[in-house]
C-alpha positions as CSV (number, residue, x, y, z in Angstrom):
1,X,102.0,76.3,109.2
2,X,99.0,77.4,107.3
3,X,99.8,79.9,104.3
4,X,99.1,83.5,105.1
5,X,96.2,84.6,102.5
6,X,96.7,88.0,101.0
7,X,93.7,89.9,98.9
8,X,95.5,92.6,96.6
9,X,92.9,95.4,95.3
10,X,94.1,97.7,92.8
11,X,96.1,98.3,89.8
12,X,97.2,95.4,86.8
13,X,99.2,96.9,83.7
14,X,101.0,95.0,80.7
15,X,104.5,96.0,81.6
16,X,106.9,95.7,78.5
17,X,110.3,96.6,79.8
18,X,113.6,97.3,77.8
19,X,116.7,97.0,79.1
20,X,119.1,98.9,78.2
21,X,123.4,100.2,78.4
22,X,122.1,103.8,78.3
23,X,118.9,105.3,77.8
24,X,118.7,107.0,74.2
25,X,118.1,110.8,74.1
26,X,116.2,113.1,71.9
27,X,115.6,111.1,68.3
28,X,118.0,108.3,69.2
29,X,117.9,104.7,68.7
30,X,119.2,102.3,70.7
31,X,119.0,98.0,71.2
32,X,117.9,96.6,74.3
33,X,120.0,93.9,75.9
34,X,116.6,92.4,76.6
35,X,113.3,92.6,77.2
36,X,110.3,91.2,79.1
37,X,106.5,91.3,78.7
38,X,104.9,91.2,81.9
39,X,102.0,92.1,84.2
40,X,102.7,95.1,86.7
41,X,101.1,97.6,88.7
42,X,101.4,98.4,91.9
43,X,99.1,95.3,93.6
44,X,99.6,93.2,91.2
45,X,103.4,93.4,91.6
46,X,102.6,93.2,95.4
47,X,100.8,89.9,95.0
48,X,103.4,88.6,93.4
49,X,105.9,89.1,96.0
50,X,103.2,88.0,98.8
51,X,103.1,84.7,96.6
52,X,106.8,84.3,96.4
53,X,107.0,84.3,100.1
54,X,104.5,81.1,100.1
55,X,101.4,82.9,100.3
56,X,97.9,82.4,99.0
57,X,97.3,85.6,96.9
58,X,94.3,87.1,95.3
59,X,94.1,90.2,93.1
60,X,91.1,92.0,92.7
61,X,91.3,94.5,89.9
62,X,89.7,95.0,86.6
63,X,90.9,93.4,83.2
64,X,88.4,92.8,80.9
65,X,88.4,90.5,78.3
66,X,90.6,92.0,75.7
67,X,94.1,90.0,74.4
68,X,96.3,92.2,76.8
69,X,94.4,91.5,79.6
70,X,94.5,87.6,78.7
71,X,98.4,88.4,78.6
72,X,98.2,90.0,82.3
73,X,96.2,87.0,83.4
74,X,97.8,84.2,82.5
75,X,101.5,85.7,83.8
76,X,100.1,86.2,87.0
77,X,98.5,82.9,87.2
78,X,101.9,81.7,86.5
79,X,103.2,83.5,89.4
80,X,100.7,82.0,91.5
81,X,98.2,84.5,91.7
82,X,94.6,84.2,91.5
83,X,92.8,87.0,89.4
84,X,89.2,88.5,90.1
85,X,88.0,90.4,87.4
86,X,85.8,93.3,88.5
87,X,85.8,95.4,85.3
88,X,82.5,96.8,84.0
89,X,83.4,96.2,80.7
90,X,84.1,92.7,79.1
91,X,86.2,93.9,76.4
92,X,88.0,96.1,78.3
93,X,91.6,96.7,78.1
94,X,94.2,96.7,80.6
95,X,96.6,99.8,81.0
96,X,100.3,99.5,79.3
97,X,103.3,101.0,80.7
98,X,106.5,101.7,78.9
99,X,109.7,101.1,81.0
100,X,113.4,101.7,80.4
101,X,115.7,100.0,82.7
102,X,119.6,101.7,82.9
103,X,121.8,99.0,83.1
104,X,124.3,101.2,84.3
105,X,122.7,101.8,87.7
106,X,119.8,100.0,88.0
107,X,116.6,102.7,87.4
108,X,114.1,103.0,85.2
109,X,111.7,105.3,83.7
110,X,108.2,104.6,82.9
111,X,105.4,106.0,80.5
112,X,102.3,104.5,81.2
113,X,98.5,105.1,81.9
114,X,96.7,104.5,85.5
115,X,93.4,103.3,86.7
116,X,92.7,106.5,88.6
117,X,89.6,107.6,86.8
118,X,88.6,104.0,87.0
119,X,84.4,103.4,87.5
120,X,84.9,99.4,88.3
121,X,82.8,98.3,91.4
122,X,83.8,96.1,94.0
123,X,81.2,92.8,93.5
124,X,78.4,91.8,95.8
125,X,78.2,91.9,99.5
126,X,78.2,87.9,99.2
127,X,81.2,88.2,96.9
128,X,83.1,90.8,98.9
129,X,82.5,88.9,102.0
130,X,84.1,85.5,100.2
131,X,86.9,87.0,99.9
132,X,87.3,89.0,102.5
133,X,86.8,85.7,105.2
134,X,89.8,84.1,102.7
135,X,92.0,86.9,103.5
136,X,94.2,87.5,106.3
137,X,95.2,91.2,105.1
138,X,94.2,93.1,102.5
139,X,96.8,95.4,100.7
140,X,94.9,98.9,98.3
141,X,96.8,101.1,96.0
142,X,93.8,103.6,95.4
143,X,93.6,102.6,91.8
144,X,89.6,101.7,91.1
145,X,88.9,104.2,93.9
146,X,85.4,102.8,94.5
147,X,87.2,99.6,94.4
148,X,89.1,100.4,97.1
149,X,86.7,102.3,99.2
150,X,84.4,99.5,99.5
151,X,87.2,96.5,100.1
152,X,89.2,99.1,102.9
153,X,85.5,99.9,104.2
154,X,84.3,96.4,104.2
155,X,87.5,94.9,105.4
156,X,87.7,97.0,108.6
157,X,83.9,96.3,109.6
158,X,85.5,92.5,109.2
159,X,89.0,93.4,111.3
160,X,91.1,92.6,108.5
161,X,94.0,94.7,108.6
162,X,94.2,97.0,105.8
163,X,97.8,98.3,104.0
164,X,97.6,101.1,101.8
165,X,100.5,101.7,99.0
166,X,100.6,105.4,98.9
167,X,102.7,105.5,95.4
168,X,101.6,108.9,95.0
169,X,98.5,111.2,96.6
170,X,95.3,110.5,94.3
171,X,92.0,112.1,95.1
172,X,90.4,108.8,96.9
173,X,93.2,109.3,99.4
174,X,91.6,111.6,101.5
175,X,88.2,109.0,102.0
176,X,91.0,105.5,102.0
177,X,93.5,106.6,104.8
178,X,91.0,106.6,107.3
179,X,90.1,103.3,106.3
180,X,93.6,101.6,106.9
181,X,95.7,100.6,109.5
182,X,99.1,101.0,107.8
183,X,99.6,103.4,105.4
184,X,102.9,102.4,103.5
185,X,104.8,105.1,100.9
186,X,108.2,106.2,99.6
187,X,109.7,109.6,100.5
188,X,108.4,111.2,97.5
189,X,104.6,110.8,97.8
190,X,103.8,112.8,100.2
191,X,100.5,114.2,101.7
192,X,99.0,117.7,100.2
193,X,100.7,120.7,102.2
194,X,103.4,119.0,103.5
195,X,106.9,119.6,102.7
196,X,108.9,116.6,104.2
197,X,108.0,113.0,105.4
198,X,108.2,114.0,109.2
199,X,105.4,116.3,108.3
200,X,103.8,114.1,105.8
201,X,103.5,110.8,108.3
202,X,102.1,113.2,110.9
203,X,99.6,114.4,108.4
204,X,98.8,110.9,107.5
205,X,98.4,110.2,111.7
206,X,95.6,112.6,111.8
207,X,93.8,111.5,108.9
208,X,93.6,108.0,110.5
209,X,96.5,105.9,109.8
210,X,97.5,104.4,112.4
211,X,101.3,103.2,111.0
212,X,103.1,105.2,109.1
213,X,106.1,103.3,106.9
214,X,108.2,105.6,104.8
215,X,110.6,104.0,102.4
216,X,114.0,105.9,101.2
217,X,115.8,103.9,98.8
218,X,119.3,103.1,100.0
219,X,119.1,105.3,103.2
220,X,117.1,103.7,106.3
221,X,113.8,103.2,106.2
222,X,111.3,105.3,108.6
223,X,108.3,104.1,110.6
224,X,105.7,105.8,113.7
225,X,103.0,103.7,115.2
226,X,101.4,104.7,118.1
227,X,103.8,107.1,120.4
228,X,106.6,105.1,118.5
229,X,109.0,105.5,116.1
230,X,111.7,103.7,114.5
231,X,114.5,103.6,111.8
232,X,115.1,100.2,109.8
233,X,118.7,99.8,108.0
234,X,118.5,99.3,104.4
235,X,121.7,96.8,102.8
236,X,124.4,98.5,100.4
237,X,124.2,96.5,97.3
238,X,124.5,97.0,94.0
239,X,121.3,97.8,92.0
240,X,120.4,96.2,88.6
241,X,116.6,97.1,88.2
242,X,114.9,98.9,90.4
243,X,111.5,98.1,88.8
244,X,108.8,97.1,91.2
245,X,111.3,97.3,94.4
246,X,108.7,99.5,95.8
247,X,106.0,96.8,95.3
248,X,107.9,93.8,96.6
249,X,108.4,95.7,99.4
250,X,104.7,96.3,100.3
251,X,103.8,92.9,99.3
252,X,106.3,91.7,101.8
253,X,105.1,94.1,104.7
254,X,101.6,92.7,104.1
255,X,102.8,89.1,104.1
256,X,104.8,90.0,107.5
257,X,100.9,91.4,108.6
258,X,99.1,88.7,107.7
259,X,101.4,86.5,109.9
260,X,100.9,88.8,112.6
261,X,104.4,90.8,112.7
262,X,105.0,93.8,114.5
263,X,106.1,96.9,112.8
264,X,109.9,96.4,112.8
265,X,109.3,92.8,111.8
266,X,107.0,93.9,108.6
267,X,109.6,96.5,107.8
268,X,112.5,94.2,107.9
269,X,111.3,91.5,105.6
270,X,110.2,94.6,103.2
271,X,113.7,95.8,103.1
272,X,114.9,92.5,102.6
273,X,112.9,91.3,100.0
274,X,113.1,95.0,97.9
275,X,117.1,94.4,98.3
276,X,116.6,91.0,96.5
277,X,114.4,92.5,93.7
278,X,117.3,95.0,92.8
279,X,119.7,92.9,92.6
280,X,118.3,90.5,89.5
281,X,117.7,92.0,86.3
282,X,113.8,91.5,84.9
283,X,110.4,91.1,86.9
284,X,110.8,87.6,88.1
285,X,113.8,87.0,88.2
286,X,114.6,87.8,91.6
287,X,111.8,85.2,93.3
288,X,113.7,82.1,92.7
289,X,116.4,83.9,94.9
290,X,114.1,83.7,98.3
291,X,114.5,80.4,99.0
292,X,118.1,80.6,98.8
293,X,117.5,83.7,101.1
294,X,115.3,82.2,103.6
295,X,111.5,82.7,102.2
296,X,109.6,84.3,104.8
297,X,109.8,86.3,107.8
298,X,113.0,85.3,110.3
């Protein structure tokens, strides 16, 4: 079977997460049980995932040349993941993020900067088009917003289906939704005005979207499409590090896409690939588990 080919637009941080028994308080100290330097983000940690399932991924995002963004490069090489750099600035530096990862139950917190405000352009029509005719999905998180605009744009005038990561409402939302076929979020990110996910996915309906995935943590996960709707069970497990679940989640419902999966199939290998993630302690760590889990979609 040919590998499913994945291009990943958005968002690429140098993660440095600590792990720790309990998270220190107000002017307190405490040692980490460990700690791991790694690339993150919301796309890049979606490529990843798309690459642990035997995927061809590509992540289009902006870098620079600095010696963090040599660090986010090379650990995402490592995790099989090819990196085009659109940033407008050579010595640019990626974003860091900060994150502190209970070891009691499994969540973290995280201090860290965005790409947002970013003014990175996507590259030529020539260039756009290479990758877009290597690409059998294409996954946005509405960092680089004119990034995203013109890959969504592009890839829909291509009929490549388009998955956006809502993580949370950003202005370029309003201009991306219409652009995607799948608009995939957790229960907290929400669109304006709207004061529960029922009300949130039908917002998202009228803007364009045409599914609607809404991901709950441990309780099942939600889905419309079309004049359908859907529940999909979530596993009781016990959570290490929830770091990223969210990400290896969309990374699997875009490699699910890519292989032409229906909604409840794309949901299912989300679920359990983000159950895998929680369960292993560090970024990575949890990858080597898939083949012992079955790799790719049932």
């Amino acid at each position: 079977m040919t590998a499913a080919r994945g291009l990943f637009v958005g968002l690429a941080t140098l993660d440095v997460a600590q792990h720790v028994e309990v998270p220190p308080g107000p002017d307190e100290k405490v040692t980490a049980t460990a700690t791991h330097l790694s690339a993150g983000g919301p796309a890049a940690n979606a490529a990843v995932a798309f690459a642990a399932l035997g995927g061809e991924a590509t992540l289009l995002t902006a870098l620079g040349r600095s010696p963090a963004a040599a660090l986010v490069r090379a650990e995402l090489e490592q995790q099989r993941v090819r990196v085009v750099d659109a940033s407008p600035d050579d010595v640019g530096a990626p974003p860091v993020s900060t994150i502190v990862v209970a070891a009691t139950t499994g969540q973290r917190s995280v201090v860290g900067s965005d790409a947002v405000a970013s003014t990175a352009a996507a590259p030529s029509d020539a260039g756009l088009g290479a990758l877009l005719e290597a690409a059998d999905v294409v996954l946005v998180d509405g960092h680089h917003p004119r990034l995203a605009v013109a890959v969504g744009s592009a890839a829909r005038g291509a009929g490549v289906p388009v998955v956006l990561d809502l993580g949370r409402w950003k202005p370029v939302m309003e201009e991306l939704v219409p652009l995607v076929d799948a608009v995939v979020c957790s229960a907290d990110a929400r669109a304006p005005g709207t004061v529960d996910v029922v009300a949130s996915a039908a917002a998202l309906r009228r803007l364009g979207a045409g599914t609607v995935v809404v991901t709950r943590g441990g309780a099942p996960v939600l889905w419309w499409e079309g004049g359908r709707t859907g529940t999909v069970g979530v596993p009781d497990v016990v959570a290490v590090d929830t770091l990223g679940a969210g990400d290896a989640f969309h990374g699997a419902y875009a490699y699910a896409v890519a292989h032409g999966a229906d909604v409840d199939e794309a949901v299912a290998l989300g679920v359990r690939v983000a159950t895998l993630r929680v369960q292993h302690a560090g970024p990575r760590a949890w990858a080597a588990g898939l083949a012992s889990d079955g790799g790719g979609p049932a």
